[in-house]
C-alpha positions as CSV (number, residue, x, y, z in Angstrom):
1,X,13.0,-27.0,34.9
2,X,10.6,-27.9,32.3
3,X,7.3,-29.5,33.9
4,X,4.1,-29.7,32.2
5,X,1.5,-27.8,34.2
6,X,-2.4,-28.2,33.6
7,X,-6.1,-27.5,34.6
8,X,-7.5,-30.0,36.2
9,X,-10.8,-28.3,37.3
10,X,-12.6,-24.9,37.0
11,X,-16.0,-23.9,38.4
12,X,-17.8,-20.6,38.4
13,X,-20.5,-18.9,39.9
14,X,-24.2,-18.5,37.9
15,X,-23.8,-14.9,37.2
16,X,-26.2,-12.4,37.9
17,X,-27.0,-8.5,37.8
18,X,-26.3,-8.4,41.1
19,X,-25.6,-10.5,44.3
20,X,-26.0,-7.2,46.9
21,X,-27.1,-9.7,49.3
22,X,-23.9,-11.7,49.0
23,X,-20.4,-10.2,50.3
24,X,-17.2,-11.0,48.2
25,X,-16.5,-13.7,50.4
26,X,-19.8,-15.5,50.6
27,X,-20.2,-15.3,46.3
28,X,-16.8,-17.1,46.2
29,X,-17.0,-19.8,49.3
30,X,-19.4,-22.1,46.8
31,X,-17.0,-21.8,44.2
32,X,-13.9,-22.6,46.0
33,X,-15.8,-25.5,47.7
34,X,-16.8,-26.9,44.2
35,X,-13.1,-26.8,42.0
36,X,-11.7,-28.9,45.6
37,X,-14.6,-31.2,45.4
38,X,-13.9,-32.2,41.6
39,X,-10.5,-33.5,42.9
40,X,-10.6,-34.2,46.3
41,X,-8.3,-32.0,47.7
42,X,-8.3,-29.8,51.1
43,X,-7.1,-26.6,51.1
44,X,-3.9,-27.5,52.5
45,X,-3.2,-30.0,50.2
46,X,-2.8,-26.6,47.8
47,X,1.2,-25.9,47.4
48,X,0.1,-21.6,45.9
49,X,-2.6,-20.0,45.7
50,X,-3.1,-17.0,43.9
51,X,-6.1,-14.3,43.5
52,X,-7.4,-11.7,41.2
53,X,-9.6,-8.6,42.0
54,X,-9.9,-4.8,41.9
55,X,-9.9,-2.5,44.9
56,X,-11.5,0.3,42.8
57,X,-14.8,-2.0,42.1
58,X,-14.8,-3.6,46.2
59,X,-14.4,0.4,47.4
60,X,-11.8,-0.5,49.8
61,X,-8.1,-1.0,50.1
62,X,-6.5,-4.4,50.2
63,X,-9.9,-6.0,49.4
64,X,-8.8,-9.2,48.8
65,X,-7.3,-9.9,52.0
66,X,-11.2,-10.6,53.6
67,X,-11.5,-13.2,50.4
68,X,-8.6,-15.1,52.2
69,X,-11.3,-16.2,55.0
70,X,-13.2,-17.9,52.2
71,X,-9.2,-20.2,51.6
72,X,-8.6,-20.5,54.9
73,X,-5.0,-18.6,55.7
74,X,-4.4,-20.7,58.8
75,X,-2.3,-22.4,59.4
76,X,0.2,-19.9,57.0
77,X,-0.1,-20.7,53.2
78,X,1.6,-19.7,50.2
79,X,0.0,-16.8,48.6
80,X,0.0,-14.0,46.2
81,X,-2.2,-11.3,44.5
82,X,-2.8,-9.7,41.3
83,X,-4.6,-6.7,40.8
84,X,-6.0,-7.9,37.3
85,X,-8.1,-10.3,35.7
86,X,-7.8,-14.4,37.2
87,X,-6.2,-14.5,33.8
88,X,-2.9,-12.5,35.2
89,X,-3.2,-14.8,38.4
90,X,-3.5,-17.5,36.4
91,X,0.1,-16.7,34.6
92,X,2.0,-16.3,37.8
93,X,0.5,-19.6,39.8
94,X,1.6,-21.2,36.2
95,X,5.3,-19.3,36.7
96,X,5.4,-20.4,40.1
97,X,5.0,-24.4,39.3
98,X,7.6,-24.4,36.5
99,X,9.8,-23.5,39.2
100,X,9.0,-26.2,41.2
101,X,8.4,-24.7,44.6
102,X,4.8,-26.7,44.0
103,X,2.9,-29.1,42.4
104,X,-0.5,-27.7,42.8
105,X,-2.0,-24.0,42.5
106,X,-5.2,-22.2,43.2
107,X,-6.0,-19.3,41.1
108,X,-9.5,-17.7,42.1
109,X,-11.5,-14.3,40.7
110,X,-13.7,-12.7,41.5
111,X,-15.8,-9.2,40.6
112,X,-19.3,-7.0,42.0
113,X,-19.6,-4.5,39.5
114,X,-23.1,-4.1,40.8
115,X,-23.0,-1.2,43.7
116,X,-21.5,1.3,41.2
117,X,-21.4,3.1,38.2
118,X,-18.8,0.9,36.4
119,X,-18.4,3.1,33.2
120,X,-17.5,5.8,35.1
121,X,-15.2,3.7,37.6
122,X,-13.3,2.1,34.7
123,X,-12.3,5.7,33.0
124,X,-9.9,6.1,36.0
125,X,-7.6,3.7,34.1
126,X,-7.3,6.1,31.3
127,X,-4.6,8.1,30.4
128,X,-4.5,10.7,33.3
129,X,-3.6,14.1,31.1
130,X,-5.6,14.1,28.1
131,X,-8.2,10.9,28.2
132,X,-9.6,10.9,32.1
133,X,-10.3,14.2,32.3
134,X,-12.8,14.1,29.6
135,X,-14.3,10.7,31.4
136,X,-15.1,8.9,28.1
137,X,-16.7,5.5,29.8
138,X,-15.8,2.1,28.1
139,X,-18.7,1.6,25.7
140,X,-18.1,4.9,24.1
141,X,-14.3,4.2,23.5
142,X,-15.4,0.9,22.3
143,X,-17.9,2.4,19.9
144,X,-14.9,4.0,18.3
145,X,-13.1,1.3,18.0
146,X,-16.3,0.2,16.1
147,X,-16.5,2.6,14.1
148,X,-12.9,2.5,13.1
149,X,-13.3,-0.6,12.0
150,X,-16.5,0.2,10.1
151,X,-14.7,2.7,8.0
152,X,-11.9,0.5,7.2
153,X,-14.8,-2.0,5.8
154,X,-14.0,-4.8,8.1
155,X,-17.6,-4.8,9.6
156,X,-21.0,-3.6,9.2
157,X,-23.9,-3.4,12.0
158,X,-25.7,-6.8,10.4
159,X,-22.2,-8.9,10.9
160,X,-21.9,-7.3,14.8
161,X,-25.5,-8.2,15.2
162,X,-24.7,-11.9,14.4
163,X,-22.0,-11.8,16.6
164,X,-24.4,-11.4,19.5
165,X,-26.8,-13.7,18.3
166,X,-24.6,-16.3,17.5
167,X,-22.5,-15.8,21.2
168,X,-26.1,-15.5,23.0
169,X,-27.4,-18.4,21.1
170,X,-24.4,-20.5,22.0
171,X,-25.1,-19.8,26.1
172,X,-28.5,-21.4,26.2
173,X,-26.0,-25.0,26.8
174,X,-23.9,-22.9,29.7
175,X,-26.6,-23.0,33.0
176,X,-23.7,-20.3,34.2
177,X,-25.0,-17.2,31.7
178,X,-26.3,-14.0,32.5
179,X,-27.6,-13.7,29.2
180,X,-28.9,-16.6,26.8
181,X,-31.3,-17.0,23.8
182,X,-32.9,-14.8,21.6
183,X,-32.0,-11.4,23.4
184,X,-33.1,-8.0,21.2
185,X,-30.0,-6.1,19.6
186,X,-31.9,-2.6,21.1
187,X,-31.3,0.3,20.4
188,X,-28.2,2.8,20.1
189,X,-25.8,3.0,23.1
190,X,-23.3,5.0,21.7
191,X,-23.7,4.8,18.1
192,X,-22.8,2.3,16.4
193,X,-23.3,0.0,19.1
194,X,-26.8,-0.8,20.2
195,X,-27.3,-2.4,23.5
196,X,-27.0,-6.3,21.9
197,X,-23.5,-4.8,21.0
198,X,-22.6,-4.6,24.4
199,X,-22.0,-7.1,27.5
200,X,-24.2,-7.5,30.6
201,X,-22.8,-6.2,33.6
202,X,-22.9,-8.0,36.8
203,X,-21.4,-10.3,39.5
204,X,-19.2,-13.0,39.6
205,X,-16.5,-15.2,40.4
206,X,-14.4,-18.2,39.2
207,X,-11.3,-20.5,40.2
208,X,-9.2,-23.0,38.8
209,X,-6.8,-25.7,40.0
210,X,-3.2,-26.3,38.2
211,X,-1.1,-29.0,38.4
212,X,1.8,-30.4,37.4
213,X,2.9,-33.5,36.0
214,X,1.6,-36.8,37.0
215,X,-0.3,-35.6,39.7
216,X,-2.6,-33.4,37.1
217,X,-2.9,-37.3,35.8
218,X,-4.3,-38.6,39.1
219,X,-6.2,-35.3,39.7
220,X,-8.2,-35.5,36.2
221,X,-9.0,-37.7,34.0
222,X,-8.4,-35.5,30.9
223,X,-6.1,-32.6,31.9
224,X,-5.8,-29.4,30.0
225,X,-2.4,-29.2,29.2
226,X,-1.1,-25.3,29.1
227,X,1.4,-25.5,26.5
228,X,2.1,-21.4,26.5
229,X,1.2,-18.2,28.0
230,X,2.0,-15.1,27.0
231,X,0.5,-11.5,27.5
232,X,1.7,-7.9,25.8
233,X,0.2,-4.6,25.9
234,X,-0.2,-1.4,24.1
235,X,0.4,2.0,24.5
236,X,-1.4,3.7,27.0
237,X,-2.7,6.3,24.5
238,X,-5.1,5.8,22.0
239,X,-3.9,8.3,19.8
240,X,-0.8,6.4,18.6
241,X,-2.9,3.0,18.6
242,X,-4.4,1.4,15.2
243,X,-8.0,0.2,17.4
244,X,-9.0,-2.0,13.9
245,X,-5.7,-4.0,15.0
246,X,-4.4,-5.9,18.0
247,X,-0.7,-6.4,17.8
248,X,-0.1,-7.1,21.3
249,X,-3.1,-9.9,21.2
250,X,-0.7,-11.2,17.9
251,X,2.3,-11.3,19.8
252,X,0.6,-12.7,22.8
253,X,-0.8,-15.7,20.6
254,X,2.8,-16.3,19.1
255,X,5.1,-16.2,22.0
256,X,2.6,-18.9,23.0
257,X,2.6,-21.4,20.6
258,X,-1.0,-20.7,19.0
259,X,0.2,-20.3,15.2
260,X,2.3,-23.6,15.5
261,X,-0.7,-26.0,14.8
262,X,-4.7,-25.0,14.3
263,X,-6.7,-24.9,17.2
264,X,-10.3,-26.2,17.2
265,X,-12.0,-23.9,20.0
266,X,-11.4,-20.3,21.3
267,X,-13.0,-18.8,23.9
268,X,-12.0,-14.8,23.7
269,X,-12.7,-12.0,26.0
270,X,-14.3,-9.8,23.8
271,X,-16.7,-7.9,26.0
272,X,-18.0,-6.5,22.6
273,X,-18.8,-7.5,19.7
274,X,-16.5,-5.3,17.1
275,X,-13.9,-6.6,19.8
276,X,-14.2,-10.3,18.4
277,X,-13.8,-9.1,14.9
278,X,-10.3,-7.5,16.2
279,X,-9.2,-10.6,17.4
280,X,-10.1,-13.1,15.3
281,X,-7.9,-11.5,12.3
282,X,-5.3,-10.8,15.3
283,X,-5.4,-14.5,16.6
284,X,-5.7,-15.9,12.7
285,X,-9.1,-17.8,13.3
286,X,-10.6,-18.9,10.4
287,X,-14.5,-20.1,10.1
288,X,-13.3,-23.7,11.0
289,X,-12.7,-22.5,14.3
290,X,-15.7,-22.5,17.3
291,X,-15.9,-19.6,18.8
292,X,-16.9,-18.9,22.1
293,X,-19.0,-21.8,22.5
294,X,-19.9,-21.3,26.1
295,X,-21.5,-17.7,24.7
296,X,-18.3,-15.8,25.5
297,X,-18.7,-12.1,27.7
298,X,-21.5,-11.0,25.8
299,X,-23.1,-13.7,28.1
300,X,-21.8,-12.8,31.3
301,X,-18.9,-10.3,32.2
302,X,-18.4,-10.3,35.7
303,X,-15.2,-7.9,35.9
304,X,-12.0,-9.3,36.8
305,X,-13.4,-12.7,36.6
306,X,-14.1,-13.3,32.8
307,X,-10.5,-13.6,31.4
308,X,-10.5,-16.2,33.7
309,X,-13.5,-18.3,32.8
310,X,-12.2,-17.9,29.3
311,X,-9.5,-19.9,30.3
312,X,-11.6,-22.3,32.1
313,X,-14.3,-22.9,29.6
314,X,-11.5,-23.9,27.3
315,X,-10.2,-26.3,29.7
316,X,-13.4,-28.0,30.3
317,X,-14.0,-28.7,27.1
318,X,-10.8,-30.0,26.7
319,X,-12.0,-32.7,30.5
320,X,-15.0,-33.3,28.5
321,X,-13.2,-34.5,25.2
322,X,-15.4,-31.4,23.3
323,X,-12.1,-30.3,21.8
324,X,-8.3,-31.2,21.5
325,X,-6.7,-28.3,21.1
326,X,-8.0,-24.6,22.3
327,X,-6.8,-21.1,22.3
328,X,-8.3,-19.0,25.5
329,X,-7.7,-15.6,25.2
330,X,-8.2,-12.2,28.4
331,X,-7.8,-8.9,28.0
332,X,-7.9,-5.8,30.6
333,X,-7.9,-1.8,29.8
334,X,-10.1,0.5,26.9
335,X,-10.0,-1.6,23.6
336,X,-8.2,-4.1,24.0
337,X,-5.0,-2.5,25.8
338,X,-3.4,-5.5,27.4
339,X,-3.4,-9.0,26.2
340,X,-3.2,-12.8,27.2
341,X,-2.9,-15.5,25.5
342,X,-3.1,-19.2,26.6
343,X,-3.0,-22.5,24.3
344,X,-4.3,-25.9,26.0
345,X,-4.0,-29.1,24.8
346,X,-5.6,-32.5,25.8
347,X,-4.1,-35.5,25.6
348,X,-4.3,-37.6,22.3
349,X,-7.6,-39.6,22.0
């Protein structure tokens, strides 16, 4: 069956450094309250409903169960989980209305990074023989990433340091940023990436609403058409990867449409800043393209929600009539491992 499936709304928390005062479930009540709102539906007018989160960052098993209380799971609903990014939720609510077992989805994410150490938490995704056992943390293996891409002269630190002041600049317009404005570049992480290098961690969560066909027409006013989704990954070890080069995001972007026409906007996941220098020659952006207008994750990362919000930033540009055609772009594991791709389209003006 070939249906055309959109975003019709997104909303997303204003992230913090931390929300320790806030469970899981009361950070994302607000949010699921506000993407129903913008289209009138009640949670049982939802046909799926799909989540993303980590169990390693809540501490507990099956975590996302005690999020259901925020949907509602009674009466029974349709429902399924993803431990990933929204972004991977995203994909499967999308799989699941081209089938047409429904016309409407809700995809939800959420992240509190806060109560731990999260640099040392993320190393147990590493490669369990030679990589985790040495518990390199995720700014260090990006700062190698960095500086492979240093040596083969495709950056310097003045072009990373514009990177964050251009992204951080751009957030002063999104009332949703941790960070916004002039923010210091600081001093050396893990050399060569100083502090503005690297993206603020905190709290977070986000949902959108899919539908399908003319009832994404009577839902919004503008929908954001998703005319292709793909995700790839790489090898689990670094060793045999090129880090100056994402083939996966490449393959990603073309098994979703992306090189068939330009896009205008692209909101990437690039928690730092070499990252966005990655992509953008993997993606083929040129200078005519806006980049992470909405500041991007160097303005707030909330973990396993930002892929998500990529996606949704680039939609509601598209309801707003910002842009016509956008590229949103998640990614999950040590410099950039795995890779999504979405292409959205509004209709013509």
């Amino acid at each position: 069956m070939n249906r055309e499936i959109a975003v019709v709304a997104f909303a997303q928390t204003d992230h913090r450094r931390t929300s320790e005062e806030l469970s899981e479930v009361e950070m994302l009540m607000p949010v699921l309250h506000q993407v129903l709102a913008q289209t009138g539906l009640k949670t049982s007018d939802i046909g799926f409903t799909c989540s993303g989160s980590s169990d390693y960052l809540a501490g507990r098993a099956f975590s996302f169960t005690l999020a259901l209380d925020g949907v509602g799971a009674w009466p029974p609903i349709s429902e399924s989980h993803v431990e990933m990014d929204g972004a991977w939720a995203l994909y499967e609510a999308w799989t699941k209305l081209l089938t047409g077992d429904a016309d409407t989805a809700l995809v939800y994410s959420y992240g509190k990074s806060s109560p731990g150490p999260l640099r040392d938490v993320l190393t147990r995704q590493l490669d369990p023989y030679y990589l985790a056992p040495l518990w390199p943390d995720a700014v260090a293996l990006a700062a190698l990433q960095a500086r492979a891409l240093m040596d083969a002269g495709h950056t310097d630190e003045p072009a990373l340091a514009a990177v964050a002041a251009r992204s951080r600049g751009d957030a002063e317009a999104n009332p949703h940023a941790q960070l916004r404005g002039p923010v210091p570049h600081g001093e050396y992480v893990v050399h060569p990436l100083r502090t503005g290098d690297c993206p603020p961690l905190g709290d977070g969560a986000a949902a959108v609403l899919l539908a399908a066909g003319e009832r994404a027409r009577e839902l919004c006013e503008r929908p954001a058409w998703i005319r292709g989704v793909d995700h790839r990954i790489e090898a689990h070890s670094l060793g045999v990867r090129d880090l100056t080069d994402s083939p996966s995001a490449r393959l990603a972007a073309e098994r979703a449409g992306a090189f068939e026409r330009p896009v205008d906007t692209a909101e990437l996941h690039a928690p730092f800043t070499s990252q966005e220098v990655v992509l953008r020659r993997a993606l083929r952006l040129g200078d005519d393209v806006r980049v992470n207008p909405s500041g991007g994750a160097l303005a707030a990362n909330p973990v396993m929600a930002a892929g998500l919000i990529r996606v949704g930033e680039a939609a509601a540009r598209i309801h707003r009539g910002d842009c016509d055609r956008a590229l949103a772009h998640a990614t999950s594991g040590p410099c950039l491992q795995q890779n999504l791709v979405a292409v959205l389209e509004g209709d013509p003006r």
